[in-house]
C-alpha positions in Angstrom: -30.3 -19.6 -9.5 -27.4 -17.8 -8.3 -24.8 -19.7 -5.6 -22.2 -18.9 -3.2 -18.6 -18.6 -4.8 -14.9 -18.5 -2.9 -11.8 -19.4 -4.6 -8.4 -19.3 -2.3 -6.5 -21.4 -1.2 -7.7 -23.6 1.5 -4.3 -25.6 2.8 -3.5 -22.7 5.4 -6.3 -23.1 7.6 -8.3 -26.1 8.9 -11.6 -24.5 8.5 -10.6 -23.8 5.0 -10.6 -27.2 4.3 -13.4 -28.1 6.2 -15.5 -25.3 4.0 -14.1 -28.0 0.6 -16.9 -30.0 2.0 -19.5 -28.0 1.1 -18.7 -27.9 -2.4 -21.2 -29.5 -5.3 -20.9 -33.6 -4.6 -23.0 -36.4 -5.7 -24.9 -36.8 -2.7 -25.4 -32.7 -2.1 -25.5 -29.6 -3.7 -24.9 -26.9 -0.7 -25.7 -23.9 -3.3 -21.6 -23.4 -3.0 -18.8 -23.7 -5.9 -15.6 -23.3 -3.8 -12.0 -23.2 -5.6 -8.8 -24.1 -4.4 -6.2 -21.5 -5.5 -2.9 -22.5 -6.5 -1.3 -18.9 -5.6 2.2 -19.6 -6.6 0.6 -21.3 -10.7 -1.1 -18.0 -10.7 1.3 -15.8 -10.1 4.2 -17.4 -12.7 1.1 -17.4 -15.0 0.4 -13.6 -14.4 -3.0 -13.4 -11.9 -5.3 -14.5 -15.2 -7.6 -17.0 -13.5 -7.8 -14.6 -10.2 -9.1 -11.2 -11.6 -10.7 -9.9 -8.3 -13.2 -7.9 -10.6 -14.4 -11.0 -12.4 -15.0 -12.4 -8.7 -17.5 -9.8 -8.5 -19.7 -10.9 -10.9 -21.1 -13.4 -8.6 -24.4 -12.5 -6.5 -23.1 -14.0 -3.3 -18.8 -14.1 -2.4 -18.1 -16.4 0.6 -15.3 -14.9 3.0 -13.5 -17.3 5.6 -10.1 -16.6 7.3 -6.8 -18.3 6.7 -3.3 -17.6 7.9 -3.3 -13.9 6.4 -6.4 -12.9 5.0 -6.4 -9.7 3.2 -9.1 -10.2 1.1 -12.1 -9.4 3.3 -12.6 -6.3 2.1 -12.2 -6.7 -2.0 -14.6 -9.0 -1.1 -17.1 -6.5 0.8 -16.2 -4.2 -2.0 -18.0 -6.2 -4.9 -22.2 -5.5 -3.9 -22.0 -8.4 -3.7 -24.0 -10.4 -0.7 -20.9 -11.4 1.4 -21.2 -14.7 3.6 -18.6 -14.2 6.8 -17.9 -17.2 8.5 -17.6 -16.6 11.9 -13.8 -15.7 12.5 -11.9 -16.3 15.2 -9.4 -13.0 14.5 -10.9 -9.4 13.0 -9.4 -6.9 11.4 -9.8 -3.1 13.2 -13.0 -2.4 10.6 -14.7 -5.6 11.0 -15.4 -4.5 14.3 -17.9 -2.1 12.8 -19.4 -4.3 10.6 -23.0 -5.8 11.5 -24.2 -8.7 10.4 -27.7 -8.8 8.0 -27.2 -5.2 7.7 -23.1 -5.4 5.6 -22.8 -9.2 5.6 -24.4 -12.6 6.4 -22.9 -14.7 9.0 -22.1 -18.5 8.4 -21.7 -20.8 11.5 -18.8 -21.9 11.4 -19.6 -25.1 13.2 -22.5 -25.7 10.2 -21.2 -23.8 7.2 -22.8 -26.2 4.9 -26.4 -25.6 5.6 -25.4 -22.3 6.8 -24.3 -21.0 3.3 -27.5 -23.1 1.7 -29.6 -21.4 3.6 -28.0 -18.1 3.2 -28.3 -18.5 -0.6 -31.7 -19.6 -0.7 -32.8 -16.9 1.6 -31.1 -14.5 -1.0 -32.7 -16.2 -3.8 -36.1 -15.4 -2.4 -34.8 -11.8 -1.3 -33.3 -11.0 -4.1 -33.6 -6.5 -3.2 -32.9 -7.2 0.5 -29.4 -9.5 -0.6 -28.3 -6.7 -3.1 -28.8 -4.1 -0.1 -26.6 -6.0 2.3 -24.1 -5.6 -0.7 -24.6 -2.5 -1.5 -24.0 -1.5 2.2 -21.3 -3.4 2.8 -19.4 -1.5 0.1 -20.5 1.7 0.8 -18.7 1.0 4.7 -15.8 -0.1 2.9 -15.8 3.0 0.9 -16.5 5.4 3.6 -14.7 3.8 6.5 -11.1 2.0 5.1 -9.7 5.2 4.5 -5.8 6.0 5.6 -6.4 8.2 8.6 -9.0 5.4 10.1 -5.5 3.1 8.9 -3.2 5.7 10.8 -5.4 6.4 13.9 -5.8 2.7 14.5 -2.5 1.9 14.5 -1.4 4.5 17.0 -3.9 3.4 19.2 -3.0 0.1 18.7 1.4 1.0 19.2 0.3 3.7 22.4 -2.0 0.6 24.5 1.0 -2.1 23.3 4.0 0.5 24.5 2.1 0.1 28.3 2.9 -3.7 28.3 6.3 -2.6 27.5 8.9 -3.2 30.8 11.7 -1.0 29.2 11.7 2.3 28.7 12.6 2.8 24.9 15.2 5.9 24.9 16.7 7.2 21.8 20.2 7.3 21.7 21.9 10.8 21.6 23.7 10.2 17.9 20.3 9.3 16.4 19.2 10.8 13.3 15.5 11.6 12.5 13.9 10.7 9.4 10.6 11.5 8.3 9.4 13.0 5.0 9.8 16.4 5.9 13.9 15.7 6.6 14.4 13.6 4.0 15.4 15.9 1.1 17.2 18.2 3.7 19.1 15.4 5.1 19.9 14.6 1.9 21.2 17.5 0.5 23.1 18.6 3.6 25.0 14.9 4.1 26.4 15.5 0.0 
């Protein structure tokens, strides 16, 4: 019997902490072992209880927002079914994502039954789970790359400059730097 696994630290976000309650009790087991993180203990001690890879070894990795989530994708990464609860905020490739083909989605108003019933259905669908990981990876793969990074973010700085009401100028003493200067510059100010 495989469960649902998710270890972070859920003080940063109310629905964090409201995903604790689906954790093993006496009265219910929600097919979920959630684990608070205590990120500053791990990192004096070296990241040793935190190994993302070991993470991986898990059939099903649970995924909720908090303040600044970066781990969404390490998460999609491990084949691994991955159960998104429903976020309020996405990242520029989530957008792409869909859900029973790269991820399950958890209510987020019902996570509980949500992620026992996600786990159970994955139990019972054991090749149809591992495909939803195996996609999801293979998106993160072939779609997180730099340019999709790069081309995101100047669409994102071009539609933001419109709500701009001043006219950024650059001023006539202004030096550029960019990769290609840089040795040049350099060299030529020594």
């Amino acid at each position: 019997m495989h469960i649902g696994i998710w270890k972070d630290n859920p003080m940063v976000a109310t629905t964090r902490m409201d995903l604790m309650k689906c954790n093993v009790s006496d009265n219910q087991d929600w097919n979920a072992r959630l684990f608070a993180q205590d990120w500053r203990s791990e990192s004096r001690d070296g990241f040793k209880k935190s190994n993302l890879v070991r993470q991986c070894n898990y059939k099903y990795k649970i995924y909720i927002e908090g303040t600044w989530s970066v781990s969404e994708k390490y998460i999609l990464m491990c084949d691994s079914m991955t159960l998104v609860v429903t976020p309020r905020y996405y990242d520029f490739f989530t957008r792409s994502l869909m859900p029973m083909e790269h991820y399950w989605p958890v209510n987020s108003m019902d996570k509980c039954r949500s992620i026992e019933f996600a786990v159970h259905w994955g139990n019972r669908h054991k090749r149809k789970a591992q495909g939803i990981g195996k996609k999801a990876s293979e998106f993160i793969f072939n779609n997180l790359t730099m340019d999709n990074v790069y081309d995101y973010m100047f669409h994102l700085l071009n539609e933001y400059s419109k709500l701009l009401k001043v006219k950024p100028t650059v001023p006539p003493d202004a030096i550029e730097f960019c990769a290609e200067s840089m040795p040049m510059q350099t060299a030529t100010s020594i």
